[in-house]
N, C-alpha and C positions, 0 to 999 in steps of 0.2 A: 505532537501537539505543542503548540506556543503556549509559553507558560505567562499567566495575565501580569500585567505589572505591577506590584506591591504597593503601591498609590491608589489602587481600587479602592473604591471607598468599600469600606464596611460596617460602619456603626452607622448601618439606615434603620428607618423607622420598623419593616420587617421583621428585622434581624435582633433589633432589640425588647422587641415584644413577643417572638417568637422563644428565645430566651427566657423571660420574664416568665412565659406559658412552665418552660419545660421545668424552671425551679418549683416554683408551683406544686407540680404535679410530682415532683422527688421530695418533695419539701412533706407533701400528706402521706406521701409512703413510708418516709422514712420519721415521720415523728411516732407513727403507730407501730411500725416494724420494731422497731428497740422496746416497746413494751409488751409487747407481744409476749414475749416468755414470761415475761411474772403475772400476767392477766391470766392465762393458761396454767399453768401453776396455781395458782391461789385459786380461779373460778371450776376450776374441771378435776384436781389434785392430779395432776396430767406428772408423767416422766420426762425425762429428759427425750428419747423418742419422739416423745409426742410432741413434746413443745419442737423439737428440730423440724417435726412437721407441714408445723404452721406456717414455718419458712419455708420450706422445703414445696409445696403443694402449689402456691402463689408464682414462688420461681418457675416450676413445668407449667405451672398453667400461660404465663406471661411465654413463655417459647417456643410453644405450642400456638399461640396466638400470631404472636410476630411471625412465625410462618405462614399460617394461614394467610394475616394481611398482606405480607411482601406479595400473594397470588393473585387477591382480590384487589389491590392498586389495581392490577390491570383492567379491570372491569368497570370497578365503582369509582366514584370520586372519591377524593383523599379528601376534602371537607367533610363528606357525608362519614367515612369512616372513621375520621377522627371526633366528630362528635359524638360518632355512638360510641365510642369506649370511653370517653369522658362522663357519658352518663350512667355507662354502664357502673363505671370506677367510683362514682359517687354515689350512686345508690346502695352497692355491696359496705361502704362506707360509713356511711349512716344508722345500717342496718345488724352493725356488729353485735352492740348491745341487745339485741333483738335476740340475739341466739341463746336458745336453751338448754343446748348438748354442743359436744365438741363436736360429733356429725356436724351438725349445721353450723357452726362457723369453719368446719374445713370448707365447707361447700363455698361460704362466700367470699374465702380465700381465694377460690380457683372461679368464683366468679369475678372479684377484683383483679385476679392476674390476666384475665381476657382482655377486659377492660384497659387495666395498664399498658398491657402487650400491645394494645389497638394503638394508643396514643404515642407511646416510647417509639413504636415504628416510622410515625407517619411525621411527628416532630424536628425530628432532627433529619428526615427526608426532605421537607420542604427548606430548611436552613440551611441545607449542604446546597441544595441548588441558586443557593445567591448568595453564597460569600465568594468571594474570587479566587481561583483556582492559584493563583503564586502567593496566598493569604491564607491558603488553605489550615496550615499547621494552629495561626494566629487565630483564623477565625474558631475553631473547634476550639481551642486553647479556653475562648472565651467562653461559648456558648458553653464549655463542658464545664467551664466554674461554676453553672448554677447546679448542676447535678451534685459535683463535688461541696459544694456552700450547703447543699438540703443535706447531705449524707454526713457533712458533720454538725452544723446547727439543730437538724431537724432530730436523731435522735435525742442530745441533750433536751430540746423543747419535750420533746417527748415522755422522757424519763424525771422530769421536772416536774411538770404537769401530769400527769401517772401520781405523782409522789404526792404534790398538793391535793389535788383535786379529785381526780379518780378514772377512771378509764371511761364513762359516759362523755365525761367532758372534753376529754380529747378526742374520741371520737367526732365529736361535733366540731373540733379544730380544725380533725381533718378536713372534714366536711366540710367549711369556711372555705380553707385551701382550695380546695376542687373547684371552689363553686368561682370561687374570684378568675378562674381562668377565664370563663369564659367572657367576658367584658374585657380582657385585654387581649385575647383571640382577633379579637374584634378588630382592636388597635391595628395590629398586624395588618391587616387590609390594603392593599395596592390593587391598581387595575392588574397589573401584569399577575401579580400573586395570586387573584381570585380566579384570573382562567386559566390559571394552571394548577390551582388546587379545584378548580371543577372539573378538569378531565382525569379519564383514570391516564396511569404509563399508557405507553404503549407495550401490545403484544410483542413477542419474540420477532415472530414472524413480519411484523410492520418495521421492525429497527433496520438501519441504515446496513448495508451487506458486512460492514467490517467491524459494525458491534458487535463485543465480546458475548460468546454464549455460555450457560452452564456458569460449575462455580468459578470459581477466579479462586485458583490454587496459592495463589501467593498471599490468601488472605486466612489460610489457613494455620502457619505461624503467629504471627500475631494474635490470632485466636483464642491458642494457646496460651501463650504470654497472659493474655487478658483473664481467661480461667485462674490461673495462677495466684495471678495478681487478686481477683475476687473469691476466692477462698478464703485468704487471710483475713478482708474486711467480713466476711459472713462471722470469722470469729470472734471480732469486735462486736458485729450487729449484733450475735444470737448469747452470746457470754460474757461478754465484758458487765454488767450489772451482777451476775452472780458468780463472777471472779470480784471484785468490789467486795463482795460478803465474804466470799472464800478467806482472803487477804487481810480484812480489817481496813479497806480504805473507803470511806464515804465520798457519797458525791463525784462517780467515778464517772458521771457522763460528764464532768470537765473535759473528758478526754477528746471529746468530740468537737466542745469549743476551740481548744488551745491547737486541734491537728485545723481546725477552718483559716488560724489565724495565718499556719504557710502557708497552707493551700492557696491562699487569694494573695502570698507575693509572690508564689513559684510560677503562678499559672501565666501571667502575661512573658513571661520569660526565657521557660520551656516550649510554647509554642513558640517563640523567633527561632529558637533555637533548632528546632526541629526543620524550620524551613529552609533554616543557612546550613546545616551540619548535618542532618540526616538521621534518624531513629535512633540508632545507638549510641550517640553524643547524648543522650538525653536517657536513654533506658538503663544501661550500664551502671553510675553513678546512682541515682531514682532506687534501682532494687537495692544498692547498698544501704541505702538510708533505710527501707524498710524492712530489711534483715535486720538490721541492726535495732530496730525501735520493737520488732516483736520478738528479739533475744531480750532486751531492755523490761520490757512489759512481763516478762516471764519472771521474773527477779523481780519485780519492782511489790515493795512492802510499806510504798512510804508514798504520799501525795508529790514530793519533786520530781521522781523517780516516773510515774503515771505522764507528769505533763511533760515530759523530756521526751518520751518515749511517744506522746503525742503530737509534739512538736516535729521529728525524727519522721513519723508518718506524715505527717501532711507532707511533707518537699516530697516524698516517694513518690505516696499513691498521688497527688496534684500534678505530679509530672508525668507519670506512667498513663495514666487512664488517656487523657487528651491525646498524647503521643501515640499512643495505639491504633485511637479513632480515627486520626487524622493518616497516619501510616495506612489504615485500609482504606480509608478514598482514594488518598492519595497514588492509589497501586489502581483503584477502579475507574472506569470511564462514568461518564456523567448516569447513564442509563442504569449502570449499576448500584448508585449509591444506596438503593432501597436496602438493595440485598447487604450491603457492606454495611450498613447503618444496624438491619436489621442481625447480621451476625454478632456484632458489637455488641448490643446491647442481649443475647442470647447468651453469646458467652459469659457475660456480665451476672445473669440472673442464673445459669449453670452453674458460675464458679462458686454464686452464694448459696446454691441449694444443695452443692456436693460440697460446701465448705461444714455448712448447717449438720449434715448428715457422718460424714465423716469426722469433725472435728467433734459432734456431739456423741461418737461411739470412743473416741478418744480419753475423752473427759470421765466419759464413766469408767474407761477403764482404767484409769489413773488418775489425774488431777488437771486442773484448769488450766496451771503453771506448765506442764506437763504439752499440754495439749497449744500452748502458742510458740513453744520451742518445736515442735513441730511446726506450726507454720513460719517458724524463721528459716527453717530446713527447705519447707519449699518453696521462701522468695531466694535462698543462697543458690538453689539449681536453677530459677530464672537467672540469675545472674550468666551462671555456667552456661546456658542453653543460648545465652544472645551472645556470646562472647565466641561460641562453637560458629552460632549462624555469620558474626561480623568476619572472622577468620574465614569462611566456605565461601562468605559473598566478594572478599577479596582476594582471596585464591581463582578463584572464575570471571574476574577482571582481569587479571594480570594477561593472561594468555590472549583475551579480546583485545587489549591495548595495542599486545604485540602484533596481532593478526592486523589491526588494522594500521 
């Protein structure tokens, strides 16, 4: 396949409001996600267990979902599906405060991950299908700064507002959040966009004879990688506030500010990069920095020490995350990208809910500190594990060089 020419345009009217949707919709997850554990805690006198739960339940439920939608694209319109999980995601929303037991806020945890799942699929599906394919790295680069921009601004808002105000009220932030997508949904609107967001895919059987069927095995590394990679942030999300108390440092959701501040100069950058140089020119150095900032953050007893180490993560995870996404399109054909979109963002919500689960049986059996030097341990084997694959993928070049 000819690869498009890099002059593509791509800051069109779709692509930027499409965007605009997908921060949006990380921006209300992730301001309620980070207070999640002290709501649960203070409202239910809930464990460590159980608060990992709340994270934990939201995550299956959202991957559980994204399966199901990748199936149903083929059937329903991707309009029709993506507005029902945006209403579904704002109603669970709303209705937090609503809950009288912890039973019933798990329930509407796993009814907001349906929800989430429905919209996170079907979002960056229609985005991937009009950025231009020799743009590819640059364009995910971008759109993937709004998810990156919510997951670190949006806890802080989160944890800030929790702290002023109280947890009804953020709730209803959320709620604000959700509710504005739709008016710039709207925006998004092209003739060409709207009847191709009114048809479903096509079936297996209707694709061209030499599209790819079944998984796409090369998108299984990566995968991986990306698990990895969202472990460590789940132990940001689900304990950095009560490492914060552990410690004696206040006002620990700075950490989430000052990691936004790389993340929005790494991001334009890392995708060139990935387009000109190739995945491990970008992933290699990326895990270094995020070993390094969650060995940093394990020692850290002092406020300089927290923003260095947040600093340190934003270049990582700002360049890891895009790079991944972009690496599984960039391995799938057009027809694919549902599936490749929807792995992405599955492994994403798995890494956080085995990160949730695992780092929180950690914690209790030792300490906080304890438990994110573990997760430097398992961004140093990412490291080890792309540096194995860059060595295999050029080792089985050499011989094809020679052959041909």
């Amino acid at each position: 396949m000819q690869r498009e020419p890099q002059t593509a345009a791509l800051w069109t009217r779709p692509f930027i409001a499409l965007t605009a949707c997908f921060f949006l919709l990380f921006l209300g997850l992730q301001m309620l996600l980070s207070s999640f554990p002290s709501y649960v805690k203070e409202e239910f006198q809930a464990g460590n267990v159980q608060v990992s739960l709340v994270t934990s339940v939201f995550a299956l439920a959202a991957i559980v979902s994204r399966f199901a939608t990748a199936a149903l694209m083929r059937r329903v319109p991707r309009m029709t599906l993506l507005l029902a999980g945006l209403v579904i995601a704002a109603a669970a929303t709303g209705l937090y405060t609503a809950a009288g037991s912890y039973g019933t806020l798990l329930a509407l945890r796993i009814g907001y991950g349906i929800g989430f799942g429905m919209a996170s699929t079907i979002l960056p599906t229609l985005v991937s299908r009009i950025i231009p394919r020799g743009r590819m790295g640059e364009g995910i680069g971008y759109f993937g700064l709004s998810t990156s921009l919510a997951m670190s601004i949006g806890p802080s808002i989160g944890l800030n507002v929790m702290k002023q105000a109280g947890f009804a009220e953020l709730t209803m932030l959320g709620l604000i959040a959700s509710a504005l997508i739709f008016p710039v949904l709207w925006l998004s609107r092209s003739k060409r966009q709207d009847e191709a967001a009114a048809r479903p895919d096509k079936p297996a059987e209707e694709r061209k004879p030499h599209a790819p069927r079944g998984v796409n095995r090369k998108l299984i590394f990566p995968v991986l990688l990306n698990v990895m990679l969202s472990v460590t942030y789940s132990g940001l999300l689900s304990f950095l506030a009560l490492y914060g108390d552990y410690v004696h440092i206040g006002q620990v959701g700075l950490f989430f500010l000052f990691n936004a501040i790389t993340i929005i100069l790494v991001r334009p950058f890392s995708g060139k990069l990935f387009d000109r140089r190739g995945h491990a020119a970008v992933l290699l150095p990326a895990g270094l920095f995020v070993t390094a900032s969650m060995a940093l953050l394990s020692n850290a007893h002092a406020m300089p020490m927290l923003i260095l180490s947040a600093l340190l993560y934003g270049v990582g995870f700002g360049a890891i995350q895009p790079t991944i996404q972009a690496w599984m399109l960039r391995s799938s054909s057009p027809e694919q990208y549902g599936t490749a979109n929807s792995m992405f963002y599955n492994s994403t919500d798995f890494g956080v809910a085995l990160g949730a689960i695992v780092l929180g049986a950690i914690s209790s059996a030792s300490n906080y500190a304890v438990m994110y030097r573990y997760s430097a341990g398992c961004m140093a084997l990412f490291v080890v594990l792309v540096l194995l694959q860059t060595f295999a993928s050029a080792g089985r070049a050499k011989p094809a060089a020679v052959e041909s």
